[in-house]
Short mmCIF file of the C-alpha atoms (twelve columns), coordinates in Angstrom:
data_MODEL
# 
_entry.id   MODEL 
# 
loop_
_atom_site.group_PDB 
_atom_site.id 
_atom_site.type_symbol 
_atom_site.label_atom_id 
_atom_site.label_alt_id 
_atom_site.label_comp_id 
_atom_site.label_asym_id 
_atom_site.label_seq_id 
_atom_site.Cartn_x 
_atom_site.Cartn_y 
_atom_site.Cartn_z 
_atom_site.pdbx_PDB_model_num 
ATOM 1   C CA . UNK A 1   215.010 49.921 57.947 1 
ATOM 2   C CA . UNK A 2   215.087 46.141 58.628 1 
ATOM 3   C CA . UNK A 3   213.311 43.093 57.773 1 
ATOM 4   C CA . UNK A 4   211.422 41.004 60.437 1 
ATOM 5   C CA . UNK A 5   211.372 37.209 59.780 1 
ATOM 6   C CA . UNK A 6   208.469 35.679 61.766 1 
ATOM 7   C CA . UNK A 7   209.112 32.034 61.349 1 
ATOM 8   C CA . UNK A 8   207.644 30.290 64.855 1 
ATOM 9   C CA . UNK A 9   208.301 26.847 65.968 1 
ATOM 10  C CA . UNK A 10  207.509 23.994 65.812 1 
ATOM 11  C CA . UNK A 11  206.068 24.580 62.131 1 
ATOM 12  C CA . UNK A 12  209.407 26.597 61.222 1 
ATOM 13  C CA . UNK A 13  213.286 26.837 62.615 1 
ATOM 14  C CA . UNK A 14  215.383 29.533 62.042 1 
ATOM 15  C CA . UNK A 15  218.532 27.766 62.847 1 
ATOM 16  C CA . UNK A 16  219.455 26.577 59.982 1 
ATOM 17  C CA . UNK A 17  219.097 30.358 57.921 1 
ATOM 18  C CA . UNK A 18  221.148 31.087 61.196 1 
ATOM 19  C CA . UNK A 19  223.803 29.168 60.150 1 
ATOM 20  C CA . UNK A 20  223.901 29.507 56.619 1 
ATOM 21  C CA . UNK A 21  223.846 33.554 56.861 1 
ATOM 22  C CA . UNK A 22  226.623 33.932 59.067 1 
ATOM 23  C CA . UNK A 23  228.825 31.656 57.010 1 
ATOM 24  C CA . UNK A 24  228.280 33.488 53.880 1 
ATOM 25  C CA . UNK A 25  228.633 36.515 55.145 1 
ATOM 26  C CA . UNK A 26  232.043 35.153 57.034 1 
ATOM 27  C CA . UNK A 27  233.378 33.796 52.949 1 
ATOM 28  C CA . UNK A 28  232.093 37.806 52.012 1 
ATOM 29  C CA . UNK A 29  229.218 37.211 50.176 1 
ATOM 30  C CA . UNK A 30  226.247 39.674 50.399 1 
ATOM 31  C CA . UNK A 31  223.465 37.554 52.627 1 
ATOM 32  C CA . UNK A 32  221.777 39.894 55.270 1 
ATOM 33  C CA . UNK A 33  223.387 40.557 58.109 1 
ATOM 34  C CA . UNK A 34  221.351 39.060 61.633 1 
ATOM 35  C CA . UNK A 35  220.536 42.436 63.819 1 
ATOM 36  C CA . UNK A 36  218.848 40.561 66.549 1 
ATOM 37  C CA . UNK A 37  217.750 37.330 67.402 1 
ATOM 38  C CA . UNK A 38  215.094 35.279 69.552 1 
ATOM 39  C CA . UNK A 39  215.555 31.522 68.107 1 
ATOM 40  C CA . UNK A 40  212.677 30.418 70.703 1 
ATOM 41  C CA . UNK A 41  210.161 32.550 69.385 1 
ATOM 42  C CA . UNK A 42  211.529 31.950 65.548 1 
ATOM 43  C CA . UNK A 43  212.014 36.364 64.880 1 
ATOM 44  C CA . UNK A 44  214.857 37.656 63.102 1 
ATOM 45  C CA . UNK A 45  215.736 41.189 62.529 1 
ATOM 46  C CA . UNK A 46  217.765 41.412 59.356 1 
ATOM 47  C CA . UNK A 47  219.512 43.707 57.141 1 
ATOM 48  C CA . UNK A 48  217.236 44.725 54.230 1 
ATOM 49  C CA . UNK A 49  218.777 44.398 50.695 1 
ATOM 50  C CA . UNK A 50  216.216 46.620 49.066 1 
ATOM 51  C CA . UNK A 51  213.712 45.521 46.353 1 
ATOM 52  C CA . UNK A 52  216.850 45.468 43.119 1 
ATOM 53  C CA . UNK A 53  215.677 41.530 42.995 1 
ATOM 54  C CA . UNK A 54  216.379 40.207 39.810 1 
ATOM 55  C CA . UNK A 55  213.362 39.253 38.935 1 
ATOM 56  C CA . UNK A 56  211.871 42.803 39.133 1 
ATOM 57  C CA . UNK A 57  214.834 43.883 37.191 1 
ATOM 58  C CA . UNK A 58  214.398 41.359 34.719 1 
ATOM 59  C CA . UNK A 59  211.077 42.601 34.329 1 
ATOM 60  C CA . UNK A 60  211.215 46.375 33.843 1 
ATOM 61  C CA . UNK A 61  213.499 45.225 31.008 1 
ATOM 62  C CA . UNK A 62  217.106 45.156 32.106 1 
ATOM 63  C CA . UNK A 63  220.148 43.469 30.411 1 
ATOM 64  C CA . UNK A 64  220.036 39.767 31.731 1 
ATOM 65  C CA . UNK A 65  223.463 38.694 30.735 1 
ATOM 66  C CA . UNK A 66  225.432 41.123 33.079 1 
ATOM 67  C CA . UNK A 67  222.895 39.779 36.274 1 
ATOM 68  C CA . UNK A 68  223.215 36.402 34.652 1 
ATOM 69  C CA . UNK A 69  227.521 36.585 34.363 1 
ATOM 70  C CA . UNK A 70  227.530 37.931 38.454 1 
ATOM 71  C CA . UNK A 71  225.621 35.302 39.622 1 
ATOM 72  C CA . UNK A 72  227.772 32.661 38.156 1 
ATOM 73  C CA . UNK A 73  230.641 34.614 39.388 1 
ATOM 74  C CA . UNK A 74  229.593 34.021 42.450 1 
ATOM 75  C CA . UNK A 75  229.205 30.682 42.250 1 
ATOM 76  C CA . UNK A 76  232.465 30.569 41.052 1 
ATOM 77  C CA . UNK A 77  234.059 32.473 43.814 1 
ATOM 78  C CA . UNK A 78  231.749 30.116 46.240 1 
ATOM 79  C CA . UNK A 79  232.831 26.825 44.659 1 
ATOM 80  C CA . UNK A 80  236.508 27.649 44.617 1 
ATOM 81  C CA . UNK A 81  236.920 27.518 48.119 1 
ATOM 82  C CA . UNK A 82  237.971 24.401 50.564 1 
ATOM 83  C CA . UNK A 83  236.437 26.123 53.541 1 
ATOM 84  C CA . UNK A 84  232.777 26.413 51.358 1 
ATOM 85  C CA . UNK A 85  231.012 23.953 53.572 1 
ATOM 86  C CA . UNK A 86  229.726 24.622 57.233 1 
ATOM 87  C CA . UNK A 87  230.093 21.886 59.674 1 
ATOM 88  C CA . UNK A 88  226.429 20.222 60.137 1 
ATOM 89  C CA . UNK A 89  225.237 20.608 56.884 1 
ATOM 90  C CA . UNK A 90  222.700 18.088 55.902 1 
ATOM 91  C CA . UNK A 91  224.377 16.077 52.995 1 
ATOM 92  C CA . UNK A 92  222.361 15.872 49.901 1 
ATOM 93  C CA . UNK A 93  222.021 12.161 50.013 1 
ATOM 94  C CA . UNK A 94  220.147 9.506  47.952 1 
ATOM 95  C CA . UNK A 95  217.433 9.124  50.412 1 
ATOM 96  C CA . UNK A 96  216.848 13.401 50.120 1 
ATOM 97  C CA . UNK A 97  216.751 13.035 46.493 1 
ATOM 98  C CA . UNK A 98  214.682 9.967  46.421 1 
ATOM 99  C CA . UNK A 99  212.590 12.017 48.672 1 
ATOM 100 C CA . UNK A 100 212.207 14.698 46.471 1 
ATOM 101 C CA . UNK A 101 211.536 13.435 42.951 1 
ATOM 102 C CA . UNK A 102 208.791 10.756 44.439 1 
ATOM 103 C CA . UNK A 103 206.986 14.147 44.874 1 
ATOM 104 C CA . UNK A 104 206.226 13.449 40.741 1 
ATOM 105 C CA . UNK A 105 204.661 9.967  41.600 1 
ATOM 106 C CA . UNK A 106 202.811 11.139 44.846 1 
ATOM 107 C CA . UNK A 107 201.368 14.120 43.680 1 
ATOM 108 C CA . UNK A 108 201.377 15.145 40.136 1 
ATOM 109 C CA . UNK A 109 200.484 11.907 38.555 1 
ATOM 110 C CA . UNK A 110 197.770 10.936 40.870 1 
ATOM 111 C CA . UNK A 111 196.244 14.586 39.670 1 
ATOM 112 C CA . UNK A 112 196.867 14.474 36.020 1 
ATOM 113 C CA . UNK A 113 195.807 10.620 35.678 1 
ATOM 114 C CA . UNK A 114 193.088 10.544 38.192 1 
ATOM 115 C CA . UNK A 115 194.374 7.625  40.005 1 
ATOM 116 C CA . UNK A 116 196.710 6.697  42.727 1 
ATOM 117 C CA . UNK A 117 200.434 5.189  41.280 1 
ATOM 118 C CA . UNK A 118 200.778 1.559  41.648 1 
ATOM 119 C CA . UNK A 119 203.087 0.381  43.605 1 
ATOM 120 C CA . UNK A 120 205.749 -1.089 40.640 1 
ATOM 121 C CA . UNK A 121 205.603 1.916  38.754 1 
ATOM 122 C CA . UNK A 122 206.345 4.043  41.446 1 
ATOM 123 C CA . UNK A 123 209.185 1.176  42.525 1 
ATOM 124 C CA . UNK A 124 210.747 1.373  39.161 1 
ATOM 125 C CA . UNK A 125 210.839 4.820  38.613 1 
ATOM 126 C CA . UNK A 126 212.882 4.981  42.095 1 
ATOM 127 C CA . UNK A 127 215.306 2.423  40.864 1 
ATOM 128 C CA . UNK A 128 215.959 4.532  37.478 1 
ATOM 129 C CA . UNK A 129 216.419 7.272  39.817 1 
ATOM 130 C CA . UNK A 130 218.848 5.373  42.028 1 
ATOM 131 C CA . UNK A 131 220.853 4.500  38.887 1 
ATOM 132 C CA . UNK A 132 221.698 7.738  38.185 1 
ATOM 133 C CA . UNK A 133 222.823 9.029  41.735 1 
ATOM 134 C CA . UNK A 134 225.920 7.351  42.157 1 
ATOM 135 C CA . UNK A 135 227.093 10.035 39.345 1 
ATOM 136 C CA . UNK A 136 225.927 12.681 41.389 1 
ATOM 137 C CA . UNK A 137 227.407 11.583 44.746 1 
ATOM 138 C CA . UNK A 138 230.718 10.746 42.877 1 
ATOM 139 C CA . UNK A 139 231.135 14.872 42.232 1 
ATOM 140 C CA . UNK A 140 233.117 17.182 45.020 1 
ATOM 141 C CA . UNK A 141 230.817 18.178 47.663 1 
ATOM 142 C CA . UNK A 142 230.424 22.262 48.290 1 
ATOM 143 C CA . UNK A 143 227.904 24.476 49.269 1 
ATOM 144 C CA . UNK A 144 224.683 23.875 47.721 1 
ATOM 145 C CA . UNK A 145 222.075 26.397 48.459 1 
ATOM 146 C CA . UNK A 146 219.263 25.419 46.497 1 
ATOM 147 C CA . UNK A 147 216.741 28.146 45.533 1 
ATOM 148 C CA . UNK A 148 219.582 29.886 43.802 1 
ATOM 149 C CA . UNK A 149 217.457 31.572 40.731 1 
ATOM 150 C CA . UNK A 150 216.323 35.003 40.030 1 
ATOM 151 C CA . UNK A 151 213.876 35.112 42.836 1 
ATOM 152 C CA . UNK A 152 216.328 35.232 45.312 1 
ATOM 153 C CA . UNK A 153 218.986 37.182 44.150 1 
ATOM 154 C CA . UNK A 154 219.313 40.958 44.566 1 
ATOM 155 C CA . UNK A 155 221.123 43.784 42.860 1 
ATOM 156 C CA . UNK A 156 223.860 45.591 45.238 1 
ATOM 157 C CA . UNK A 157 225.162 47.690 42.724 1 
ATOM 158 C CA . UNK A 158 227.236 49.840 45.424 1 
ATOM 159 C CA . UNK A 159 228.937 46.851 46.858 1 
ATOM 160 C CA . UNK A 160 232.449 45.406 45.040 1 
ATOM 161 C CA . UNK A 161 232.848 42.633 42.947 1 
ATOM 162 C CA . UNK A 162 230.206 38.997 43.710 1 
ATOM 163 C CA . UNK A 163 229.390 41.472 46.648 1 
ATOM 164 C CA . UNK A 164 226.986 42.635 44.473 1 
ATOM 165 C CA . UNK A 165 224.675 39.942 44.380 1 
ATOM 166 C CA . UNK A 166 222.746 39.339 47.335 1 
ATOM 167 C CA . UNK A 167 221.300 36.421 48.684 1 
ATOM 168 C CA . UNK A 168 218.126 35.225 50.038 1 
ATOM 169 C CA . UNK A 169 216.156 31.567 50.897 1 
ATOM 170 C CA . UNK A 170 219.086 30.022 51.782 1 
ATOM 171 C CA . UNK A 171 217.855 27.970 54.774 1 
ATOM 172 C CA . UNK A 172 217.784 24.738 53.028 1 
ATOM 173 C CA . UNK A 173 221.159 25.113 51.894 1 
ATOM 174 C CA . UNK A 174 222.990 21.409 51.731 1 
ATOM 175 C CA . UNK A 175 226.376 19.885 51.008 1 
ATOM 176 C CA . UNK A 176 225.903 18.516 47.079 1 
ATOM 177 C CA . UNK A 177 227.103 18.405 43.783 1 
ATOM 178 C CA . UNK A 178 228.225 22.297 42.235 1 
ATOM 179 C CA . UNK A 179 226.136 21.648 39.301 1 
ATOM 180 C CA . UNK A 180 222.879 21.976 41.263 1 
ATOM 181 C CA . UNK A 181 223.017 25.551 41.989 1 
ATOM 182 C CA . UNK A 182 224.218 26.508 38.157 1 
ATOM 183 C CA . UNK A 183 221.352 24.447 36.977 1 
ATOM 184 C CA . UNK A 184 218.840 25.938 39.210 1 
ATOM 185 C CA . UNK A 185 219.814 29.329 37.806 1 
ATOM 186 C CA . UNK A 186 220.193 28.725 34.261 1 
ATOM 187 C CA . UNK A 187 217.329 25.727 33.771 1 
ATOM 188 C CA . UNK A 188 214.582 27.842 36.431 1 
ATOM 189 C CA . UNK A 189 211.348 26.639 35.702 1 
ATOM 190 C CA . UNK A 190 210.114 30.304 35.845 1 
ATOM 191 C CA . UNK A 191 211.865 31.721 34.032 1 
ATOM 192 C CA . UNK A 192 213.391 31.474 30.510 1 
ATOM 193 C CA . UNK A 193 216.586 31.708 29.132 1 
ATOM 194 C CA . UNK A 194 218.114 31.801 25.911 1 
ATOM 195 C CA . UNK A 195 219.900 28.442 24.752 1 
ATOM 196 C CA . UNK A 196 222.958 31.016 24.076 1 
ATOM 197 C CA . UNK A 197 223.101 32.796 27.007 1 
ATOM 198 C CA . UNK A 198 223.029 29.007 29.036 1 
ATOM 199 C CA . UNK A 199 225.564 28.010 27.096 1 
ATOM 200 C CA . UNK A 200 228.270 30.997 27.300 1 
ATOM 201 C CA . UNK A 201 227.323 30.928 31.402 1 
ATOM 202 C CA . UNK A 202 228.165 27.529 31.182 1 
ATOM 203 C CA . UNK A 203 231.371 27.968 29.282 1 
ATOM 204 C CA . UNK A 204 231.873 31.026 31.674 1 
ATOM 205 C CA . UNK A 205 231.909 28.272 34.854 1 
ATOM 206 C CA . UNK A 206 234.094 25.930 33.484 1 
ATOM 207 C CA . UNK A 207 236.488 28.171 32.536 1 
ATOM 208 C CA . UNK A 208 236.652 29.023 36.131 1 
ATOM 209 C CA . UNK A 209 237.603 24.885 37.000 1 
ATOM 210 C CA . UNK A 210 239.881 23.618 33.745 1 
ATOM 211 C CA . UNK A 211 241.178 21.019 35.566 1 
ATOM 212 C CA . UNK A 212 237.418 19.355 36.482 1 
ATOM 213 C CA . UNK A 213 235.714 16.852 33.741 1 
ATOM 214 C CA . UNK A 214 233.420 18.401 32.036 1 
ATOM 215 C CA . UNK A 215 231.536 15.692 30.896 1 
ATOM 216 C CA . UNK A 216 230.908 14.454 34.394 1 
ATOM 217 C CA . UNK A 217 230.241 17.915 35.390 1 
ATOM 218 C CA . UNK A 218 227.126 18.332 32.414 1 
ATOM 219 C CA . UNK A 219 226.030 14.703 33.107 1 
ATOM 220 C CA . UNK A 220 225.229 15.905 36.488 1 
ATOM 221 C CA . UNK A 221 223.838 18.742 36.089 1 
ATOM 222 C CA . UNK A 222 221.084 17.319 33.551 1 
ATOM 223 C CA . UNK A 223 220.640 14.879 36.190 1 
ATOM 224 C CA . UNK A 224 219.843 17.522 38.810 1 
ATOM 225 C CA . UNK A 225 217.551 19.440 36.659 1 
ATOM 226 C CA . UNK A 226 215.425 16.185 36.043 1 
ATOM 227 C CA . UNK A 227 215.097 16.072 39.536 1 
ATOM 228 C CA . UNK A 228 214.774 19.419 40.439 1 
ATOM 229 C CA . UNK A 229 211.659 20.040 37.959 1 
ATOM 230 C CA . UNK A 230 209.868 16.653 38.736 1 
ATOM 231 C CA . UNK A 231 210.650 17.549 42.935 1 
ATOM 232 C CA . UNK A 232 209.146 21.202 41.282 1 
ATOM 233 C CA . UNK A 233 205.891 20.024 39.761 1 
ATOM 234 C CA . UNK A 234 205.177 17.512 42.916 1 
ATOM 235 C CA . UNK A 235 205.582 20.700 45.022 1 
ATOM 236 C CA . UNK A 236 203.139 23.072 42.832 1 
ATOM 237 C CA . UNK A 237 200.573 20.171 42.920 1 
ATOM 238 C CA . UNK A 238 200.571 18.932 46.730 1 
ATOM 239 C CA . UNK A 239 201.047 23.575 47.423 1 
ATOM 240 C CA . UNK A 240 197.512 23.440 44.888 1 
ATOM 241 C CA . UNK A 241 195.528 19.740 45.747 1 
ATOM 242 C CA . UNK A 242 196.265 19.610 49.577 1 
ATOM 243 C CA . UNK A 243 197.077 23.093 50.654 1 
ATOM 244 C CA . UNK A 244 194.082 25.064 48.505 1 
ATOM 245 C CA . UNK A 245 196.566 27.661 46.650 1 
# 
């Protein structure tokens, strides 16, 4: 059994999952291995993980906090490492963040006030925006592959150790901040956690990096998670106003 990825040009490139996949699986993480390739046509024939996603796990009623303590372990093992970064990696820059959390102004607001957002508003919220950043680019740049949540992670039970959680939807992966990914897992829009279970996965990371600030660390990460869920709601609303679904 395999999976075929049928991702054509020019709407799509397969490259960059290229890339990504075959460095994770060179640091021994548990992305699918590449069987065969045609870049030109966009296919990919690729290992298949199974159906063990969390999500359906979570969902026929398993215990979250074991799923929950492997994924941050992997992040851990991930973040711990100089080599983490692949050369060419798009860095996760002001302008892509900008970028991003204008999605809020452009789309959702126009929909839920029923008129387009003037021009100073939409100026002003960028410059509160860019007065935050300089926190986030001031963090240690790893591998951020950012649609790390429950979605895309899958259950590997006979594999050893972080080898056990797979990896999908990787191909946008960027050099940023570590706190993205642990945010994206433990803040998901789609799913909820527990303020408890957050915090002792939190406390769980850090313990993994004594010698990094803390504080910075969490000022960051709230940061991110701002901008992730107002990038989020942009999405759902241009995906629902200009694309019909």
């Amino acid at each position: 059994r395999a999976v075929l990825m049928d991702a054509p040009p020019p709407h799509e490139d397969v490259r960059p999952f290229i890339v990504v996949a075959r460095h994770l699986l060179k640091l021994g993480l548990s992305a699918p291995r590449i069987l065969a390739l045609d870049e030109t046509a966009g296919l990919l024939l690729l290992e298949d993980l199974g159906d063990d996603t969390y999500t359906s796990l979570l969902a026929a009623g398993a215990d979250e906090e074991p799923l929950y303590v492997l994924a941050v372990d992997l992040l851990i093992g991930l973040h711990g490492r100089p080599e983490t970064v692949p050369s060419g990696l798009p860095v996760y820059d002001d302008e892509m963040l900008i970028r991003e959390a204008t999605w809020l102004t452009d789309w959702y607001l126009p929909r839920a006030t029923g008129t387009a957002t003037p021009g100073p508003v939409r100026q002003s919220y960028i410059d509160a925006w860019l007065g935050l950043f300089p926190l986030v680019q001031a963090q240690p740049r790893t591998l951020v592959l950012r649609d790390f949540h429950v979605d895309n992670l899958i259950w590997l039970p006979d594999r050893p150790g972080i080898k056990a959680c797979g990896l999908l939807d990787f191909q946008d992966a960027v050099a940023g901040a570590a706190a993205y990914d642990l945010m994206s897992l433990l803040e998901d829009a789609r799913r909820d956690i527990d303020d408890r279970l957050a915090r002792t996965m939190l406390d769980r990371y850090h313990a993994a990096f004594p010698d990094r600030n803390r504080q910075a660390f969490e000022t960051v990460y709230a940061i991110l998670g701002a901008q992730r869920h107002a990038k989020v709601i942009g999405i759902f609303t241009r995906l629902s106003v200009r694309d019909g679904k």
